[in-house]
C-alpha positions as CSV (number, residue, x, y, z in Angstrom):
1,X,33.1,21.7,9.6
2,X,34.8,22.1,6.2
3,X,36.2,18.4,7.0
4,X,32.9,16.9,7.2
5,X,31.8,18.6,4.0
6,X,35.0,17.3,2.3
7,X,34.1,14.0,3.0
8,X,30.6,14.8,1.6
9,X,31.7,16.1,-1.7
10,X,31.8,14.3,-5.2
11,X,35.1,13.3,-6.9
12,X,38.3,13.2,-5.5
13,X,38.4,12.1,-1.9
14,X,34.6,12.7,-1.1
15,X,31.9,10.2,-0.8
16,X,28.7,12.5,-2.0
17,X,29.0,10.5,-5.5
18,X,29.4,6.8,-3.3
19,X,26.0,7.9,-0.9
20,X,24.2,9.4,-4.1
21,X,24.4,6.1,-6.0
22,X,23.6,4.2,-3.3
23,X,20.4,6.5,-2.7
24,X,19.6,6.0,-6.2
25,X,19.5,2.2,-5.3
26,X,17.6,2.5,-2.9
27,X,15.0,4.7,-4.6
28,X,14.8,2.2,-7.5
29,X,14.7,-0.8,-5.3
30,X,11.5,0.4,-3.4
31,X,9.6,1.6,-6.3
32,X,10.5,-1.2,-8.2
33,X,9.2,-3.1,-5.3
34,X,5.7,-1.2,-4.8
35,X,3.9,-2.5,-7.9
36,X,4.5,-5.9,-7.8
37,X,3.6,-6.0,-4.1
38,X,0.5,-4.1,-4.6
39,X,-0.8,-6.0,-7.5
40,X,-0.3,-9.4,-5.3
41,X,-1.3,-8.1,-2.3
42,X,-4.4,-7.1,-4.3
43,X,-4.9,-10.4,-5.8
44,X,-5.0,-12.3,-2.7
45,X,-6.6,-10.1,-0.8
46,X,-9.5,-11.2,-3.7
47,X,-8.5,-14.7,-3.0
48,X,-9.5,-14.1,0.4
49,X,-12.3,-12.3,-0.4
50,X,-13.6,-15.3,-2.5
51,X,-15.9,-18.0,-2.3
52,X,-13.7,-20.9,-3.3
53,X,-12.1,-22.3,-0.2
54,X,-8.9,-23.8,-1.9
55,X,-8.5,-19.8,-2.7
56,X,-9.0,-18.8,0.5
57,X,-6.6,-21.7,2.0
58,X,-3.7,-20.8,-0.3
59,X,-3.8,-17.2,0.3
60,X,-4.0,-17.6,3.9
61,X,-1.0,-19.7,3.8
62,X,0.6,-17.4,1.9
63,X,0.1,-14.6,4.0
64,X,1.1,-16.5,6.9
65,X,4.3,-17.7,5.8
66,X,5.7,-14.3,4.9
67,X,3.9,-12.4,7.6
68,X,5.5,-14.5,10.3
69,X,9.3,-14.7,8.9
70,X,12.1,-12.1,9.6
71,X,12.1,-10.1,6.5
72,X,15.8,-10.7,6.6
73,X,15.3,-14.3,6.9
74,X,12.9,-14.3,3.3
75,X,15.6,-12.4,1.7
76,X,18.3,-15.2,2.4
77,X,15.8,-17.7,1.6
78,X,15.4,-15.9,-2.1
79,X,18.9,-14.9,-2.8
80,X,20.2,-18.5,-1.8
81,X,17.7,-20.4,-1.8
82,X,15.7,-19.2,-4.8
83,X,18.9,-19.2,-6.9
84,X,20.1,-22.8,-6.1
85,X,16.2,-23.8,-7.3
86,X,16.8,-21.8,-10.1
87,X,19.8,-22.7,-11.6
88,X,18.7,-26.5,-10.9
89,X,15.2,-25.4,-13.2
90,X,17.9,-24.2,-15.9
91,X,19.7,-27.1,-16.3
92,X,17.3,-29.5,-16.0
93,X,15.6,-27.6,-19.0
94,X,17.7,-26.1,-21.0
95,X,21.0,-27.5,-20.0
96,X,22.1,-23.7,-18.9
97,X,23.1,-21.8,-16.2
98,X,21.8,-18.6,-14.5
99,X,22.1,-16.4,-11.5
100,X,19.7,-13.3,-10.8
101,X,21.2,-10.1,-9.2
102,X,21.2,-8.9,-5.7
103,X,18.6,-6.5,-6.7
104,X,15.9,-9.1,-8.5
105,X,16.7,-11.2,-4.9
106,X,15.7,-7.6,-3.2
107,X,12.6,-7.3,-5.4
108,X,11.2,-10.2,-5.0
109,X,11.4,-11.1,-1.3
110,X,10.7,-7.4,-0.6
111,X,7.5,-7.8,-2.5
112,X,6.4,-11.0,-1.1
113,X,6.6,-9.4,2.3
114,X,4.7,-6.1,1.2
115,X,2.1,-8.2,-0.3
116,X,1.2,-11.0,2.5
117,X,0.9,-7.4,4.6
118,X,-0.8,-5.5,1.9
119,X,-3.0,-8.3,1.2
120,X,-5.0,-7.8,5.0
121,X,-5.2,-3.8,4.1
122,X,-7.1,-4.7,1.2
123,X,-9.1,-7.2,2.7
124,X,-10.1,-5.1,5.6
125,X,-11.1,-2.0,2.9
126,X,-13.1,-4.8,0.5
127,X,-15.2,-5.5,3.7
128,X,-15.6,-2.1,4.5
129,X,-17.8,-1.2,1.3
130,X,-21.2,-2.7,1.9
131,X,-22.5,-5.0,-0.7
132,X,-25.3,-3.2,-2.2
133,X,-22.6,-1.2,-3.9
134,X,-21.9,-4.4,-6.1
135,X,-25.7,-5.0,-6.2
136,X,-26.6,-1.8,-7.3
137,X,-23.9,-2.2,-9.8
138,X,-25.2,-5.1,-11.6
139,X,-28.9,-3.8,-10.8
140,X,-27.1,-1.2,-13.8
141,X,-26.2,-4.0,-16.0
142,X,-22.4,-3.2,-15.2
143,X,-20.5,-6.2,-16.0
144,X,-18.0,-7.5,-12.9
145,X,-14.2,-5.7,-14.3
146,X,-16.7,-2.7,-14.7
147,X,-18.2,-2.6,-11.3
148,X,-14.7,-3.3,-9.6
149,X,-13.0,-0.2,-12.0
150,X,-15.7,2.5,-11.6
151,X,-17.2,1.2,-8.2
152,X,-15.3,-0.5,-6.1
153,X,-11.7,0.4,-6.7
154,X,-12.0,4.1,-6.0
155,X,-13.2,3.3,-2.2
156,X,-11.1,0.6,-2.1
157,X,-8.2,3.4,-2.6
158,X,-9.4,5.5,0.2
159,X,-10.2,3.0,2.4
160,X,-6.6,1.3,2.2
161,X,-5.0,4.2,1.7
162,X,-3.7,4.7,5.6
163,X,-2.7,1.5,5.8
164,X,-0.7,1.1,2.8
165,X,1.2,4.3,3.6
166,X,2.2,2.8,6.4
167,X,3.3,-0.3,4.6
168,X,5.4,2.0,2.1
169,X,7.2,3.6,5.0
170,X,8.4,0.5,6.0
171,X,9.1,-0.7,2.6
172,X,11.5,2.3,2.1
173,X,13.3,1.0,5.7
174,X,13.6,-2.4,5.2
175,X,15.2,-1.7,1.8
176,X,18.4,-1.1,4.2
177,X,18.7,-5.0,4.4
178,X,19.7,-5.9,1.2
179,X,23.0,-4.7,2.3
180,X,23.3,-7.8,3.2
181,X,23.6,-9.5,-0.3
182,X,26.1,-7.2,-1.3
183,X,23.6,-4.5,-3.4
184,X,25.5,-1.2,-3.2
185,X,22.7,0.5,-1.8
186,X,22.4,4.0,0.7
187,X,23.4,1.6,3.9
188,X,25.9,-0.6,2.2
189,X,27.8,2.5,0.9
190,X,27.8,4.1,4.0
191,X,29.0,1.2,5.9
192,X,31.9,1.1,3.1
193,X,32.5,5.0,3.8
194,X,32.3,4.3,7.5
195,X,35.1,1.6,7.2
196,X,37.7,3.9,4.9
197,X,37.0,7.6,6.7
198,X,36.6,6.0,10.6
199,X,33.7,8.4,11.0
200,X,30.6,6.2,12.0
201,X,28.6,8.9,13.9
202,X,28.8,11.2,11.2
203,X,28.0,8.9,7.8
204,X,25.4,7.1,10.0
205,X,23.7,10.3,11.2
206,X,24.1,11.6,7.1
207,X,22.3,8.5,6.2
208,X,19.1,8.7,8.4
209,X,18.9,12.1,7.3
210,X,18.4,10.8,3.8
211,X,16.0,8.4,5.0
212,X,14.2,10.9,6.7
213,X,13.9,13.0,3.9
214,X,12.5,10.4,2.0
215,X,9.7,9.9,4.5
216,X,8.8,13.4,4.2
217,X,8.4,13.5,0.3
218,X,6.5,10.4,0.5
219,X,3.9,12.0,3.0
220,X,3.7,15.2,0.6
221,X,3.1,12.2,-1.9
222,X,0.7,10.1,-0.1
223,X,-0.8,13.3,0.9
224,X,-1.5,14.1,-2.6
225,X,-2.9,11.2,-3.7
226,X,-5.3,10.7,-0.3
227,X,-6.9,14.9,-1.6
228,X,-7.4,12.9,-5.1
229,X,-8.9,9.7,-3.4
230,X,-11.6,12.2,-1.5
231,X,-11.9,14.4,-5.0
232,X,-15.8,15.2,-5.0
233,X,-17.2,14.3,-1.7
234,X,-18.9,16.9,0.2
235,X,-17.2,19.1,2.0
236,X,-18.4,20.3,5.5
């Protein structure tokens, strides 16, 4: 037992600081990740939502691209793909070169994936609140930004709410695959302690207890915020 908290502990010849670090990537990568893809999921779930069809056509493209590819295959497509584009933009421009880091490749094809998935939560929730809400709305003389902050946003929240906790929890999984690209986060360190120490049961099993831990706090979290979502309804 005090060998397996050895290896656990920070300095010297433990690998606590290695898994904490990695954690910490991790952590960053996802929440770094959750804005972005909610913001665009949001926006084409409006494209959707929309009248225009050449709206409607590019988001349902959209969402069918990154819906239908291996989340590992869009994160080799960004990291390699995206960077050769990139650096040929650069020089073509400005006669320069530049790379972006493991982590911006992470970002971004994480959030294109979270978005084309949180793009049909929000869809699904704008259909779900009937349209004399808007109507009534306007019958107030509230402008359209208005109507969609005081109205319609706050049962959008609640509506989507199940779903994209759902997508989150995923999102805090698939983070795992940027190993791949050589980002130091919780898995790639614990492959790296795995290969030194020879003890794969035991770093493995210490990792999906960190994952699971995370899962927890984010259901206290989404808990939270689902009690603020139903804040003054009626109570039975």
């Amino acid at each position: 037992m005090m060998e397996f908290l050895d290896l656990l502990s920070f300095g010297g010849g433990g690998w606590g600081d290695d898994l904490a670090a990695g954690l910490a990537v991790t952590v960053a990568l996802a929440l770094t990740t959750l804005p972005i893809g909610l913001v665009l999921g949001f926006l084409l779930a409006l494209a959707k939502d929309s009248d225009d069809p050449g709206l409607i056509r590019a988001a349902t493209i959209f969402t069918t691209i990154f819906r239908g590819l291996p989340e590992l295959l869009t994160l080799f497509i960004i990291y390699y793909g995206g960077q050769i584009a990139l650096q040929k933009l650069f020089r073509l421009l400005f006669d320069t070169y530049v790379e972006f880091s493991s982590f911006t490749a992470g970002v971004i094809a994480l959030s294109l994936v979270f978005a084309s998935f949180a793009s049909e939560v929000f869809l699904s929730a704008f259909r779900g609140i009937q349209k004399g809400q808007y109507e009534g709305a306007y019958a107030l003389g509230l402008r359209r930004t208005t109507t969609m902050r005081l109205v319609i946003l706050p049962q959008l929240i609640r509506l989507a709410l199940p779903g994209l906790s759902n997508l989150w929890l995923i999102l805090l999984k698939d983070t795992s695959l940027v190993s791949v690209i050589a980002l130091n986060d919780l898995l790639r360190n614990t492959n790296v302690a795995v290969g030194v120490t020879k003890q794969p049961f035991f770093f493995y099993f210490v990792a999906c207890m960190i994952y699971l831990v995370l899962s927890i706090i984010s259901s206290f979290g989404i808990n939270g915020i689902d009690r603020w979502s139903r804040r003054g309804e009626a109570t039975k």
